[in-house]
Gaussian input, Z-matrix of N, CA and C with variables (Angstrom, degrees):
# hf/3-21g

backbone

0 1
 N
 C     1     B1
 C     2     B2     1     A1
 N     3     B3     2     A2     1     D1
 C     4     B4     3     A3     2     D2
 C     5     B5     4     A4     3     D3
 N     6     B6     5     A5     4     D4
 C     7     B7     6     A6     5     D5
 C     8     B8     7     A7     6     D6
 N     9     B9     8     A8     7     D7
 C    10    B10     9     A9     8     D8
 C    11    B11    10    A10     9     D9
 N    12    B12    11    A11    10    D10
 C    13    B13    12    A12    11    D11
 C    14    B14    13    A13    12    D12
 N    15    B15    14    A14    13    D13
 C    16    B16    15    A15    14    D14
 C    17    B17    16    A16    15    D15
 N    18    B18    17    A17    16    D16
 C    19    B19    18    A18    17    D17
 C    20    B20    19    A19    18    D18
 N    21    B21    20    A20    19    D19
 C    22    B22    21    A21    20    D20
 C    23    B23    22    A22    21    D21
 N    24    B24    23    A23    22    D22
 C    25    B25    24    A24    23    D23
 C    26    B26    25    A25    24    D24
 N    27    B27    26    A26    25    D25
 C    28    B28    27    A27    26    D26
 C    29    B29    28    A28    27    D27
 N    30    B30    29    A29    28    D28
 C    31    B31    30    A30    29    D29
 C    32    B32    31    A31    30    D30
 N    33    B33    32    A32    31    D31
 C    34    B34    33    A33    32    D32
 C    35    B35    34    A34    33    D33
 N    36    B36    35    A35    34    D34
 C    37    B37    36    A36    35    D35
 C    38    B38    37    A37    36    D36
 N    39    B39    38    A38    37    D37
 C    40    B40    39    A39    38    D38
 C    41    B41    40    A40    39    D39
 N    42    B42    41    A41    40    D40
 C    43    B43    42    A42    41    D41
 C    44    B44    43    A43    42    D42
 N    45    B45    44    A44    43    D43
 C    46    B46    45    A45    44    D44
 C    47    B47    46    A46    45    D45
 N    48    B48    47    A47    46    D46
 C    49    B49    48    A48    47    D47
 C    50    B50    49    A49    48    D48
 N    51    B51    50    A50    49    D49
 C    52    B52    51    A51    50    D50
 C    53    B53    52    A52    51    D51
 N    54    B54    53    A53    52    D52
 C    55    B55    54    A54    53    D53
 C    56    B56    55    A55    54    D54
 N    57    B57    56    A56    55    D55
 C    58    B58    57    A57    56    D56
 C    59    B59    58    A58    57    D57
 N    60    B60    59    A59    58    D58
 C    61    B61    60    A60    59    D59
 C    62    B62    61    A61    60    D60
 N    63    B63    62    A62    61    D61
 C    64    B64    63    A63    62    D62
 C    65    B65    64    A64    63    D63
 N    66    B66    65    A65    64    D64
 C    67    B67    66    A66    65    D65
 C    68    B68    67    A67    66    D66
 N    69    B69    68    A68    67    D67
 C    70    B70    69    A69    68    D68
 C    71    B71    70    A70    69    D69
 N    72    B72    71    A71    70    D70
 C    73    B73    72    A72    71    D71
 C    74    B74    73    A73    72    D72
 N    75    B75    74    A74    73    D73
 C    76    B76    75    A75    74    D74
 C    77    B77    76    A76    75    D75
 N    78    B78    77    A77    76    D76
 C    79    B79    78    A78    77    D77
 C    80    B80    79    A79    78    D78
 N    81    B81    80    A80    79    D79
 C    82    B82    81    A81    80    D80
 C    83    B83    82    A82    81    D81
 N    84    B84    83    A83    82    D82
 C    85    B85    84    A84    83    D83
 C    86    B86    85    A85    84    D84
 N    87    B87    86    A86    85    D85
 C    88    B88    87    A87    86    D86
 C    89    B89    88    A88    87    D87
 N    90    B90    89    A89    88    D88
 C    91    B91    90    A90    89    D89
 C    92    B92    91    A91    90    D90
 N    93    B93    92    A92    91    D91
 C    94    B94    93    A93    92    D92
 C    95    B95    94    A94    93    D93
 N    96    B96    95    A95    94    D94
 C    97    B97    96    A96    95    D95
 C    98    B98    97    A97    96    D96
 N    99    B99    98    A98    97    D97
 C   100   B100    99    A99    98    D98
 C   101   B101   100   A100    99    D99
 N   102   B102   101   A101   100   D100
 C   103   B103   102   A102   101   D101
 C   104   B104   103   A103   102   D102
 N   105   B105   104   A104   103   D103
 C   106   B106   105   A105   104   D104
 C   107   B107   106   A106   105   D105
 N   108   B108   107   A107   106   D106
 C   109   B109   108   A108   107   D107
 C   110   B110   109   A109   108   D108
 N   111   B111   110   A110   109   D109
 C   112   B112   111   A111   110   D110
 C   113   B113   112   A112   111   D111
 N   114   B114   113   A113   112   D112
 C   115   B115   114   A114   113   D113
 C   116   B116   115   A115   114   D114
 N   117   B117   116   A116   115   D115
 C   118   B118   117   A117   116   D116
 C   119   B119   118   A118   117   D117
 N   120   B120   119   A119   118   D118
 C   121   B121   120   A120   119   D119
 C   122   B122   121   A121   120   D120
 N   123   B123   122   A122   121   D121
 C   124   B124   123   A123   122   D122
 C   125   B125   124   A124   123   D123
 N   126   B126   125   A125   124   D124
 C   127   B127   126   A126   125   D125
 C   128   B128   127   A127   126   D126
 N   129   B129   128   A128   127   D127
 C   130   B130   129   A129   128   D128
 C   131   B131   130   A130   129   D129
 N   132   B132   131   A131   130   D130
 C   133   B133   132   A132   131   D131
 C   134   B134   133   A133   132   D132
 N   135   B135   134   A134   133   D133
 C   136   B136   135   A135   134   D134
 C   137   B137   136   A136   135   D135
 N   138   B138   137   A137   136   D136
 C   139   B139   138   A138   137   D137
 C   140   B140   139   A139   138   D138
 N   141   B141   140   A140   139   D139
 C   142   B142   141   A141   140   D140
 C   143   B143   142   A142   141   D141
 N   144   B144   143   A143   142   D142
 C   145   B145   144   A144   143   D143
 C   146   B146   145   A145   144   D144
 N   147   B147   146   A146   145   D145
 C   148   B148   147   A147   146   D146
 C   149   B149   148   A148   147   D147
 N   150   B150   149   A149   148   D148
 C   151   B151   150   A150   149   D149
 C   152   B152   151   A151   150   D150
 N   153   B153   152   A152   151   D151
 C   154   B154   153   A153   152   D152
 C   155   B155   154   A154   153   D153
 N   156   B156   155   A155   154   D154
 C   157   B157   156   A156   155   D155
 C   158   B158   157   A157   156   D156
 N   159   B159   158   A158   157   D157
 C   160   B160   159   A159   158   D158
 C   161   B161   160   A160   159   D159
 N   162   B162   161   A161   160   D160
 C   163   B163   162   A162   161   D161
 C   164   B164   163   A163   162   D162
 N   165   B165   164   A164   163   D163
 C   166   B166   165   A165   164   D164
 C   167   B167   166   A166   165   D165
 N   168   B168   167   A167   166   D166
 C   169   B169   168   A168   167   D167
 C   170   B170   169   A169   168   D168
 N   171   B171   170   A170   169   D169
 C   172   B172   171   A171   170   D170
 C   173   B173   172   A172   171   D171
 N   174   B174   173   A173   172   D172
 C   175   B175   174   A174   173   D173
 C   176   B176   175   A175   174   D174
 N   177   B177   176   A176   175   D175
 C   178   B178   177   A177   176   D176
 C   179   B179   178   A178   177   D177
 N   180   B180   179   A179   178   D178
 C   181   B181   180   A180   179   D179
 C   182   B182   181   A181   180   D180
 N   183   B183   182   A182   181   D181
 C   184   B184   183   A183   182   D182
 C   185   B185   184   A184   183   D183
 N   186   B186   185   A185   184   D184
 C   187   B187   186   A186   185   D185
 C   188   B188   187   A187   186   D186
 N   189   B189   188   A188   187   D187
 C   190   B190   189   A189   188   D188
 C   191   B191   190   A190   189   D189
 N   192   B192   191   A191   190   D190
 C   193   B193   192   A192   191   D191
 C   194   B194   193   A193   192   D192
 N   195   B195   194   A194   193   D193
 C   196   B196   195   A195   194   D194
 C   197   B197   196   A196   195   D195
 N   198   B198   197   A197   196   D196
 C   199   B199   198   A198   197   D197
 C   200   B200   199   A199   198   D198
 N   201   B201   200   A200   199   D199
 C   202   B202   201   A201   200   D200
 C   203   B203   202   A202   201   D201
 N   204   B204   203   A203   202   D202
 C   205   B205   204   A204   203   D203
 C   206   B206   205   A205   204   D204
 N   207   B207   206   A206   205   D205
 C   208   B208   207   A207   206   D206
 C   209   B209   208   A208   207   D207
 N   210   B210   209   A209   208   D208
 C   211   B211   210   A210   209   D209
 C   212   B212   211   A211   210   D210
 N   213   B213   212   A212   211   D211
 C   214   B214   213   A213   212   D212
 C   215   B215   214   A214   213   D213
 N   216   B216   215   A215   214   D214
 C   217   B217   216   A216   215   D215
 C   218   B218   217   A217   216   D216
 N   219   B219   218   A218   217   D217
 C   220   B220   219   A219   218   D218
 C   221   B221   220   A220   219   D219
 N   222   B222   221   A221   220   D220
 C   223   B223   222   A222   221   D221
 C   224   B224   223   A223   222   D222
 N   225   B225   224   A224   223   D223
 C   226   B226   225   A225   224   D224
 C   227   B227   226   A226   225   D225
 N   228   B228   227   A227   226   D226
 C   229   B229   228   A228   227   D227
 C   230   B230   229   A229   228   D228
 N   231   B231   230   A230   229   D229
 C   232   B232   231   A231   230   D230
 C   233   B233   232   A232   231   D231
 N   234   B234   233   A233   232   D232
 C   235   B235   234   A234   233   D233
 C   236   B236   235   A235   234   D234
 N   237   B237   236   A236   235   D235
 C   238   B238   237   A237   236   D236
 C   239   B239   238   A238   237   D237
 N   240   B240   239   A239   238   D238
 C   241   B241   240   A240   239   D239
 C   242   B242   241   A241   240   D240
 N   243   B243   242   A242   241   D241
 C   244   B244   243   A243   242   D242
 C   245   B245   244   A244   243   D243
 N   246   B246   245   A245   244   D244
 C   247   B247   246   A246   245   D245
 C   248   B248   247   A247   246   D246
 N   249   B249   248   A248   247   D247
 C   250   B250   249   A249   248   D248
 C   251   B251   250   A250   249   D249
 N   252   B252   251   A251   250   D250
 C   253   B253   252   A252   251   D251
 C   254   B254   253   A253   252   D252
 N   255   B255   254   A254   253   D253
 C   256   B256   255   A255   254   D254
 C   257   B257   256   A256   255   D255
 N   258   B258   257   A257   256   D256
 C   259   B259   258   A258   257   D257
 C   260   B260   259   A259   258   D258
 N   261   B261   260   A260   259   D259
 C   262   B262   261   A261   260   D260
 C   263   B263   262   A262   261   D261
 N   264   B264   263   A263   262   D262
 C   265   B265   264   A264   263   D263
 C   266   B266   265   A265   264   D264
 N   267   B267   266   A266   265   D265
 C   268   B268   267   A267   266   D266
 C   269   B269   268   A268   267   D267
 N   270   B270   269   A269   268   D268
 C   271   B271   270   A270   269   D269
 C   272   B272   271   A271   270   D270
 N   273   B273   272   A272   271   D271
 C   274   B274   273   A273   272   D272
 C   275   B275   274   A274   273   D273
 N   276   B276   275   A275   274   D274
 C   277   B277   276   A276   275   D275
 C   278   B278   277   A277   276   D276
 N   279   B279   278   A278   277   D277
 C   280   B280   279   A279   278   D278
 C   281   B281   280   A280   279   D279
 N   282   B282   281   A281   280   D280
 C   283   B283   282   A282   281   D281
 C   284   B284   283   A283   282   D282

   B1=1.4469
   B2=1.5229
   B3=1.3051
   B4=1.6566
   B5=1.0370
   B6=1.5079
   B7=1.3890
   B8=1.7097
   B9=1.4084
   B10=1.3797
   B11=1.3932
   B12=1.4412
   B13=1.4227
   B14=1.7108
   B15=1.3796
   B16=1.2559
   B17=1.4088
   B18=2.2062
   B19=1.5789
   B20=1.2128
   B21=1.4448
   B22=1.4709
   B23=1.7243
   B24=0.8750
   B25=1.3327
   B26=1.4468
   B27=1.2421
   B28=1.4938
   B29=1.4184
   B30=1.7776
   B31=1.4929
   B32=1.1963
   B33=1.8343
   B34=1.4504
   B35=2.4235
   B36=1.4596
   B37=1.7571
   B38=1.3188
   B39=1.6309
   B40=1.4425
   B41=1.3698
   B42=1.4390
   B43=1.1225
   B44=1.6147
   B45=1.6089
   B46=1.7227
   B47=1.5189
   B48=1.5725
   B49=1.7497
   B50=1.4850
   B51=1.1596
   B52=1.4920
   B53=1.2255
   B54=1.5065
   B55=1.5689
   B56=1.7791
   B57=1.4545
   B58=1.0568
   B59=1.1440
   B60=1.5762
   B61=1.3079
   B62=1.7806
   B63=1.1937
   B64=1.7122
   B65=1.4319
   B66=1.9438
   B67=1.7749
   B68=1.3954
   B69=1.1397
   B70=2.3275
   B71=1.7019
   B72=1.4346
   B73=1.6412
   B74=1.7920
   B75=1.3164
   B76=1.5613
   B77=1.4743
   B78=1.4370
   B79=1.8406
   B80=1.4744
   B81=1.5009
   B82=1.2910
   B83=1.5501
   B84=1.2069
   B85=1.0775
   B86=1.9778
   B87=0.9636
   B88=1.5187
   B89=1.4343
   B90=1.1227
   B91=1.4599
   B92=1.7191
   B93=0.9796
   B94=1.6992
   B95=1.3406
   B96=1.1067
   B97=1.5386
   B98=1.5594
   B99=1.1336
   B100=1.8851
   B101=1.6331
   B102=1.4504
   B103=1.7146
   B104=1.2662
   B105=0.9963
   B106=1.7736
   B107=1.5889
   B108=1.2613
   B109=1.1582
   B110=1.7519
   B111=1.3000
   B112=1.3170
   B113=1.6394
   B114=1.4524
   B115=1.8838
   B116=1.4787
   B117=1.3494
   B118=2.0052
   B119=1.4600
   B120=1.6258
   B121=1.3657
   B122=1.1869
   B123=1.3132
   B124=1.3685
   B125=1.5986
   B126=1.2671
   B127=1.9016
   B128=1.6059
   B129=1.4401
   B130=1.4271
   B131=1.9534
   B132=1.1220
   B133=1.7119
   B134=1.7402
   B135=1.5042
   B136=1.6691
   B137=1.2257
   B138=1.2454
   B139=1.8978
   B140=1.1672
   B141=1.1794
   B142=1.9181
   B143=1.2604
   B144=1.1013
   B145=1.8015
   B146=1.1884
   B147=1.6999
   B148=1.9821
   B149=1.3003
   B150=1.5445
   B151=1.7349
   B152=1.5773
   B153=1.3511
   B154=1.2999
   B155=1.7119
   B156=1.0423
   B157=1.7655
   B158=1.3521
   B159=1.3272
   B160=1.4360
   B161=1.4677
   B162=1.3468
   B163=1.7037
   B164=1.9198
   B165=1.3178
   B166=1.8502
   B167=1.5856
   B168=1.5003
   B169=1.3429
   B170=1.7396
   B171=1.0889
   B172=1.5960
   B173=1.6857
   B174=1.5144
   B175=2.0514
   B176=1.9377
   B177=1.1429
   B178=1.6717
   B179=1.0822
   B180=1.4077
   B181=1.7155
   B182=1.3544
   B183=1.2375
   B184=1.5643
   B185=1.2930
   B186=1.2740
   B187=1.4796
   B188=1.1613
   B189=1.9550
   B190=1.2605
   B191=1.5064
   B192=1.0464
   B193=1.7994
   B194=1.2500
   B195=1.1987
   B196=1.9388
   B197=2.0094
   B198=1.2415
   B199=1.1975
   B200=1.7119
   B201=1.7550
   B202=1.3878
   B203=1.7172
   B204=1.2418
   B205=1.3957
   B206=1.6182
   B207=1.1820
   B208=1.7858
   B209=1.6367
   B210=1.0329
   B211=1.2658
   B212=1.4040
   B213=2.2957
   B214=1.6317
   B215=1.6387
   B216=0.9899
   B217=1.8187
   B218=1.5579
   B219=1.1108
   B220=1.3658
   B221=1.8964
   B222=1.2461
   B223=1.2019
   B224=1.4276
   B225=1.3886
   B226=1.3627
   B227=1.6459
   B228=1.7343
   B229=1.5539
   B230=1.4872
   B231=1.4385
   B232=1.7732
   B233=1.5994
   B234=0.8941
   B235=1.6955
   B236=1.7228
   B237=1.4689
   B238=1.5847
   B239=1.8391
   B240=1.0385
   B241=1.1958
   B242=1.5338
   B243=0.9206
   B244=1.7701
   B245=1.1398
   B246=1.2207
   B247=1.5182
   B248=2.0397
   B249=1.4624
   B250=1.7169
   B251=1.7078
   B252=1.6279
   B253=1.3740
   B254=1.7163
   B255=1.1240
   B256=1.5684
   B257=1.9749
   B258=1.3409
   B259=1.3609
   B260=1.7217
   B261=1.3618
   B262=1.7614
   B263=1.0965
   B264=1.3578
   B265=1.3800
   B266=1.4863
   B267=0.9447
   B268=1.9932
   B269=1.2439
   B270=1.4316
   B271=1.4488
   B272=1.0001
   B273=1.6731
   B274=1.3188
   B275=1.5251
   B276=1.4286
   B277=1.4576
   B278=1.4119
   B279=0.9222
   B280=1.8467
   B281=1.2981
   B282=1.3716
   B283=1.5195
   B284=1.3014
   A1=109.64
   A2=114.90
   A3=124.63
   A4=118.59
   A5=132.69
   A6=128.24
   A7=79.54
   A8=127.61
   A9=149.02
   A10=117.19
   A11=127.96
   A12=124.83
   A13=94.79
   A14=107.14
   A15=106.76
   A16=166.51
   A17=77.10
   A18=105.23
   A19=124.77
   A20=121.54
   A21=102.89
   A22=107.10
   A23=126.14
   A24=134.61
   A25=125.70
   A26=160.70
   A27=142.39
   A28=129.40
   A29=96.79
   A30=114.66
   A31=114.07
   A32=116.44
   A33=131.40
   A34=83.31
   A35=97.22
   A36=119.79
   A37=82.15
   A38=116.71
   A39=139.88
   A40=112.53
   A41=125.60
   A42=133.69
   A43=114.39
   A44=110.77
   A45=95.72
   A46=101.50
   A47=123.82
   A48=109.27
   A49=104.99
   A50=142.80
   A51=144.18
   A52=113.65
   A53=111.37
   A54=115.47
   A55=99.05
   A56=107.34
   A57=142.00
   A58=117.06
   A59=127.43
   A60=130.46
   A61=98.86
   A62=114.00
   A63=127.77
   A64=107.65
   A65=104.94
   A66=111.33
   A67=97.96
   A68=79.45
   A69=101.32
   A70=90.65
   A71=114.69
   A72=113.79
   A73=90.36
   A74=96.55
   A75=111.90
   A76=135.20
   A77=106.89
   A78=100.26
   A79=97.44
   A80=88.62
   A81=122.87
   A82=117.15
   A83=132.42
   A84=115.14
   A85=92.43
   A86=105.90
   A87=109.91
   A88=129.12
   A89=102.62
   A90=128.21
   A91=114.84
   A92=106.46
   A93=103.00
   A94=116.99
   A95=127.98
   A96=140.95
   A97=123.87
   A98=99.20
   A99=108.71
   A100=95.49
   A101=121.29
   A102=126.34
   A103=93.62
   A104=138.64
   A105=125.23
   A106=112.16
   A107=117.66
   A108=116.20
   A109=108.86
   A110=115.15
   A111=103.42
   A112=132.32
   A113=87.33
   A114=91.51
   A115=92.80
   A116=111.59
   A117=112.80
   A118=85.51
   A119=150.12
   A120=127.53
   A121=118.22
   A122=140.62
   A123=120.83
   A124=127.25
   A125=98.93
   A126=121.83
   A127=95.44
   A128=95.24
   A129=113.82
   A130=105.65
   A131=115.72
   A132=118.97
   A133=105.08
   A134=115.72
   A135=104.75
   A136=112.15
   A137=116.14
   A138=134.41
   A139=114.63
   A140=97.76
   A141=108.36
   A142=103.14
   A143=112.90
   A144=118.05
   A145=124.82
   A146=99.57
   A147=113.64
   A148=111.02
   A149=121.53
   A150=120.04
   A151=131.23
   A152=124.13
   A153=138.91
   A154=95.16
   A155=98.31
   A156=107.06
   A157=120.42
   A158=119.23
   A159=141.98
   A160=76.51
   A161=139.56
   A162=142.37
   A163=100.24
   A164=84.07
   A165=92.83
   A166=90.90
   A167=137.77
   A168=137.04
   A169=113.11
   A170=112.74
   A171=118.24
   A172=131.26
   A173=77.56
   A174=105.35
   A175=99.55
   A176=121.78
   A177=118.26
   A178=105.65
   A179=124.20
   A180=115.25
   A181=105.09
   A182=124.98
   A183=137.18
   A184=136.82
   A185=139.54
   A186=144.28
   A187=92.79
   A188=114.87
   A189=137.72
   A190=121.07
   A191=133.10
   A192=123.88
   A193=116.36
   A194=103.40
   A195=115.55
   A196=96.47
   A197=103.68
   A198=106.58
   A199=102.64
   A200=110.46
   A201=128.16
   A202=97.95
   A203=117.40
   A204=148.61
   A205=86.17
   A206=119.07
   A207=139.35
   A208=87.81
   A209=156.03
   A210=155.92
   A211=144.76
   A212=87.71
   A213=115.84
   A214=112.25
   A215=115.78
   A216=105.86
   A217=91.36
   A218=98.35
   A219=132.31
   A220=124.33
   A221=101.02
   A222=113.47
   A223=96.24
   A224=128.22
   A225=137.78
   A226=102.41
   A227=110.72
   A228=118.77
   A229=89.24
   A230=136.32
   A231=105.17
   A232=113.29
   A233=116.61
   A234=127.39
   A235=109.56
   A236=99.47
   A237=102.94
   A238=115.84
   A239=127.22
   A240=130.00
   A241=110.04
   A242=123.59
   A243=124.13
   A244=91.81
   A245=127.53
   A246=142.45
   A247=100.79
   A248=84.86
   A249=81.95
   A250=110.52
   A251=99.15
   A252=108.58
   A253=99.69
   A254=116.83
   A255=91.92
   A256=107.67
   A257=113.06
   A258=116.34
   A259=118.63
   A260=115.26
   A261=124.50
   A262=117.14
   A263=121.02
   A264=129.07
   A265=130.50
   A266=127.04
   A267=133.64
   A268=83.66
   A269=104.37
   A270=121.04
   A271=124.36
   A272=138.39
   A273=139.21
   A274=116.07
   A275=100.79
   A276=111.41
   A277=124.33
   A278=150.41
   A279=146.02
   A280=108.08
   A281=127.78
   A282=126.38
   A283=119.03
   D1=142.06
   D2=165.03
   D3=-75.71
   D4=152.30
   D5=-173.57
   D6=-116.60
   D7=128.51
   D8=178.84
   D9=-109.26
   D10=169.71
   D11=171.70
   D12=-131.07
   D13=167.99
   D14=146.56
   D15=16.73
   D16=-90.08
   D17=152.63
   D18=-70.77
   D19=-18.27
   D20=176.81
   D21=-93.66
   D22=37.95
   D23=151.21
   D24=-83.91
   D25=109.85
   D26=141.52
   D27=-74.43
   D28=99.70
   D29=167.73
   D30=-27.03
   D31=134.26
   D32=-165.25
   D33=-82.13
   D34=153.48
   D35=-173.51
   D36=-62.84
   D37=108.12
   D38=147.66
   D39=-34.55
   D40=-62.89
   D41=-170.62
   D42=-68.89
   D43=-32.64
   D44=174.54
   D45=-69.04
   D46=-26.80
   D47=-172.36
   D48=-83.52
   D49=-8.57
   D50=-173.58
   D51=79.89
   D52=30.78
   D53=-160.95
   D54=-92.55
   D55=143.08
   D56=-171.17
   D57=-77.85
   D58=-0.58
   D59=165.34
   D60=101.47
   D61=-45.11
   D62=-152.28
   D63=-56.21
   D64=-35.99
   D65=172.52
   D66=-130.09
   D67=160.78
   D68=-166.68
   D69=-117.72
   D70=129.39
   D71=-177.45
   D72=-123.97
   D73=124.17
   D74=143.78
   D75=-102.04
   D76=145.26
   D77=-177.66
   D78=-89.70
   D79=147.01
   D80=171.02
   D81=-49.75
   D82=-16.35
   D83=-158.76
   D84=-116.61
   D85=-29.79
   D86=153.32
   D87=-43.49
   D88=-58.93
   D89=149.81
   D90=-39.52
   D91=-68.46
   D92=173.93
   D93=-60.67
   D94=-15.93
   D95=-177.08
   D96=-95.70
   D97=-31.47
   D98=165.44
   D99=-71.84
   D100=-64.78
   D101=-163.99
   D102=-69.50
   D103=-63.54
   D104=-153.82
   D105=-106.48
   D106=-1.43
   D107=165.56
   D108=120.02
   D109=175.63
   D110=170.67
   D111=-83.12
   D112=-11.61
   D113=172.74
   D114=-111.86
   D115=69.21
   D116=-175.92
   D117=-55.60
   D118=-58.24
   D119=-164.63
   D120=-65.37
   D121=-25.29
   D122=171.62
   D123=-91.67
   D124=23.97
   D125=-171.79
   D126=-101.72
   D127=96.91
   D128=164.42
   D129=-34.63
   D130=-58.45
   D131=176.09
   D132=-51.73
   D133=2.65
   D134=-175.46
   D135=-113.17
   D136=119.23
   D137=164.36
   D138=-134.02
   D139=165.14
   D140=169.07
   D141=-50.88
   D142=-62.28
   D143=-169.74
   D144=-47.17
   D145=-37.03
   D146=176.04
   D147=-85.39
   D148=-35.61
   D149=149.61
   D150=-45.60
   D151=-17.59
   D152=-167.30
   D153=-103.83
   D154=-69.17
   D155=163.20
   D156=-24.52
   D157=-63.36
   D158=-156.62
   D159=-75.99
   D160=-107.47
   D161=147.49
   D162=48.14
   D163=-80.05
   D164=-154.39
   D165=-81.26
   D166=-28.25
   D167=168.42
   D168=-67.42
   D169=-31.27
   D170=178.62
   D171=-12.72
   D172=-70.34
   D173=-146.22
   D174=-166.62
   D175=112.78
   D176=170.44
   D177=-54.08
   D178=-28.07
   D179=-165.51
   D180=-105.73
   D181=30.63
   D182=167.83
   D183=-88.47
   D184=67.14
   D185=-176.73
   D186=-35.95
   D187=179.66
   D188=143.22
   D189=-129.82
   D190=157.17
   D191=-166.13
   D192=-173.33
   D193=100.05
   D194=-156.11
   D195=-129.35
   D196=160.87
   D197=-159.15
   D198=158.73
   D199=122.16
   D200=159.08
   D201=-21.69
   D202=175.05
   D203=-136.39
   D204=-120.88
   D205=-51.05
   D206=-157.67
   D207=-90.98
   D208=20.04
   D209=-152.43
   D210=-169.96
   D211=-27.10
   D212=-176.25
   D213=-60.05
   D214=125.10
   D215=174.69
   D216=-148.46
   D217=127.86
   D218=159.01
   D219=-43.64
   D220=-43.92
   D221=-165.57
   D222=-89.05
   D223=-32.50
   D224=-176.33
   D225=-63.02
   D226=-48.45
   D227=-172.76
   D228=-74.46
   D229=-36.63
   D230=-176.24
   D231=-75.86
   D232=-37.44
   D233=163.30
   D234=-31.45
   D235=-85.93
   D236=169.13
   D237=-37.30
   D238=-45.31
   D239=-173.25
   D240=-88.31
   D241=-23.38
   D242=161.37
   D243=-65.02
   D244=-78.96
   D245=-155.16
   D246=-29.74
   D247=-43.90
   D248=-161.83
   D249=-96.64
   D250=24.16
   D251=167.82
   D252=86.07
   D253=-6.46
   D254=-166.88
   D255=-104.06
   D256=172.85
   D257=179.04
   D258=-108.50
   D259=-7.01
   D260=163.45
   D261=-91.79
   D262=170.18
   D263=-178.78
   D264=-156.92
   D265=50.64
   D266=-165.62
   D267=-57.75
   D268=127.09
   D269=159.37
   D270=-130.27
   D271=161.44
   D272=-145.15
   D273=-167.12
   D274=93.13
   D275=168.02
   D276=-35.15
   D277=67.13
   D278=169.24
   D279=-11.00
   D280=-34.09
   D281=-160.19
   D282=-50.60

């Protein structure tokens, strides 16, 4: 596994989600690709469990916000993630 910051993340286009600046959302699968590499599925070190890990080990100010395709809302993951005090957001399409 990689130990990552922040900055090596690139925030998902604010402006296609209508986001307000206040939370910064990264995808998940970006996310899996800095820490476990770029083929994170064929990295023996890669599971759900070590993705969830990696997640809550990250960043303190890091939400998570996963949810079916028929269900995903944006505004729901900045809500939840205000709510819990924090200003990030890895989120994760189910689809």
């Amino acid at each position: 596994m990689n130990k990552i910051t922040i900055n090596d993340l690139t925030p998902l286009d604010e402006r296609f989600f209508g986001n307000t600046g206040e939370i910064v959302f990264f995808n998940i699968c970006e996310f899996a690709d800095k820490v476990f590499g770029e083929n994170h599925y064929s990295n023996p070190e890669y599971s759900y469990n070590a993705l969830q890990k990696a997640i809550l080990d990250f960043h303190p100010d890091v939400n998570y916000y996963s949810a079916p395709r028929e269900d995903f809302d944006l505004a729901i993951a900045a809500f939840e993630t205000k709510q819990a005090g924090k200003h990030y957001c890895i989120v994760e399409d189910l689809s």
